[in-house]
N, C-alpha and C positions, 0 to 999 in steps of 0.2 A: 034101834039103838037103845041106851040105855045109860041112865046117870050112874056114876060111880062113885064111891064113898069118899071120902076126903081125910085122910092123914091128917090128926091134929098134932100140935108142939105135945113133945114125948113121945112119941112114936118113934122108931131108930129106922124107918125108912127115910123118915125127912134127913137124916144124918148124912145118908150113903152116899156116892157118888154114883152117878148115871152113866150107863155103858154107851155107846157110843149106838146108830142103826146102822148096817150097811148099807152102801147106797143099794143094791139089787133088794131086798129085803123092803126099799119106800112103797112099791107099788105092790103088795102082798093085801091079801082081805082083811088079814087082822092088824096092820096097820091104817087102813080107810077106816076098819070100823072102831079103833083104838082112837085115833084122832075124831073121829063123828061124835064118839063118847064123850070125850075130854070138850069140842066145841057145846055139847048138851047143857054140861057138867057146870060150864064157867057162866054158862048165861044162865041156867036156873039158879045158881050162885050168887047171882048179882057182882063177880068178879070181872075184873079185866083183864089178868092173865090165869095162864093154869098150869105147870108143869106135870109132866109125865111123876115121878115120884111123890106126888103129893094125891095121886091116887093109886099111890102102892107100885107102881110099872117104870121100875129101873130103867128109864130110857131117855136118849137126848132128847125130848118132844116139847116142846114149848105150844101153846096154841094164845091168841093175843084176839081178844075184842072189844076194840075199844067203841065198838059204831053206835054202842045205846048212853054212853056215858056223854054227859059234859062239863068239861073240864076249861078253866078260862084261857088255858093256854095253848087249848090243845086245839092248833091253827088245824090237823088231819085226821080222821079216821083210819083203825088200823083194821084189821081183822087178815090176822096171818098164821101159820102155821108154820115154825123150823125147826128142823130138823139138823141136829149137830150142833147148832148154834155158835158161835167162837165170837167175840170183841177182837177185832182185829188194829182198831184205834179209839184209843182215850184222850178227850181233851183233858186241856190242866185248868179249867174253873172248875168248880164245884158249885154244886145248887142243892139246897135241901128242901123236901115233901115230908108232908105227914105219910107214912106207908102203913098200907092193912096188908093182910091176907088171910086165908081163905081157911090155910091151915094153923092160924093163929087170931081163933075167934076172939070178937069182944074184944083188943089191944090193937091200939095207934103207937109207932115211934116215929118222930124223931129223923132223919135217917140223911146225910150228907155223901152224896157220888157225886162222878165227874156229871158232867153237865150237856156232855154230849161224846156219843160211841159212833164207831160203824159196827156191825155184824154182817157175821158172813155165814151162809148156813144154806141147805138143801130145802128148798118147797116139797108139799106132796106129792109133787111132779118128778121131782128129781133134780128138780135143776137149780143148778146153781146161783144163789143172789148176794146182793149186797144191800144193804140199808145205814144209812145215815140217820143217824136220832138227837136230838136235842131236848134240854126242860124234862118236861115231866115224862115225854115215853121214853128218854132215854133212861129214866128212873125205873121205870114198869118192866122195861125189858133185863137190864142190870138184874135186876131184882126179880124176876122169872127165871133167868139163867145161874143165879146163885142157887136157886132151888136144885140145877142138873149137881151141883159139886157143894150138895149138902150142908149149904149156907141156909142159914134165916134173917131177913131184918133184923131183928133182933141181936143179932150180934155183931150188930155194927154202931148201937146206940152204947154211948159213954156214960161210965160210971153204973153202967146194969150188970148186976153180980151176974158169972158165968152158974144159971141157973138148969141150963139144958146140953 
């Protein structure tokens, strides 16, 4: 396997919007070894999540590990891979985290989401799941999944001129 590059802020693949996989298409070689990359990728990174487009690969892929981090409120370890990804439900509190990423080195914001989602999205396997998130991985994952529809942090902190 092999680490992959990382898309920094300015690059216009962080902009795009991420195609969709077919389901018959999950179990294909260059999907195992597409997803093995991006798990390489996020741990030599010292990241907790990773999108498919922030290593260039237009794709709904999210990969999530949070097993080496700790976080005060992070009552569960995650370490998942979805595919398609969808927020199927939003609560109405909101919580705010400091947010990094990966592809916006050296900057912390700020950054206010709902406080708890479900997702619903395809494993490696294919199969169908659902996830309930609260607190901070509800944050992580929001915030992985902005990356599929060319969102940044970044643009959701107030009063920061539209610089990108």
């Amino acid at each position: 396997m092999a680490l992959r590059p990382i898309a920094k802020i300015g690059d216009s693949v962080l902009r795009k919007k991420a195609k969709l996989v077919p389901k018959n298409k999950i179990h294909t070689m260059e999907m195992r070894t597409l997803i093995k990359d991006m798990q390489e990728t996020v741990q030599a990174s010292n990241g907790i999540g990773l999108a498919a487009p922030q290593i260039s690969v237009l794709k709904q892929i999210i990969v999530i590990d949070s097993s080496y981090k700790v976080e005060s409120d992070l009552d569960r370890q995650y370490r998942q891979v979805l595919i398609n990804p969808r927020v199927t439900e939003v609560g109405t509190n909101t919580e705010s985290f400091w947010e990094e990423c990966l592809s916006v080195p050296h900057l912390k914001g700020f950054v206010s989401r709902p406080n708890s989602i479900t997702v619903e999205y395809f494993d490696q396997d294919a199969n169908e799941c659902s996830l309930r998130l609260e607190n901070f991985m509800a944050t992580v994952f929001q915030h992985e999944i902005d990356h599929l529809n060319g969102k940044l942090y970044i643009d959701y902190i107030e009063g920061l001129p539209n610089i990108i």
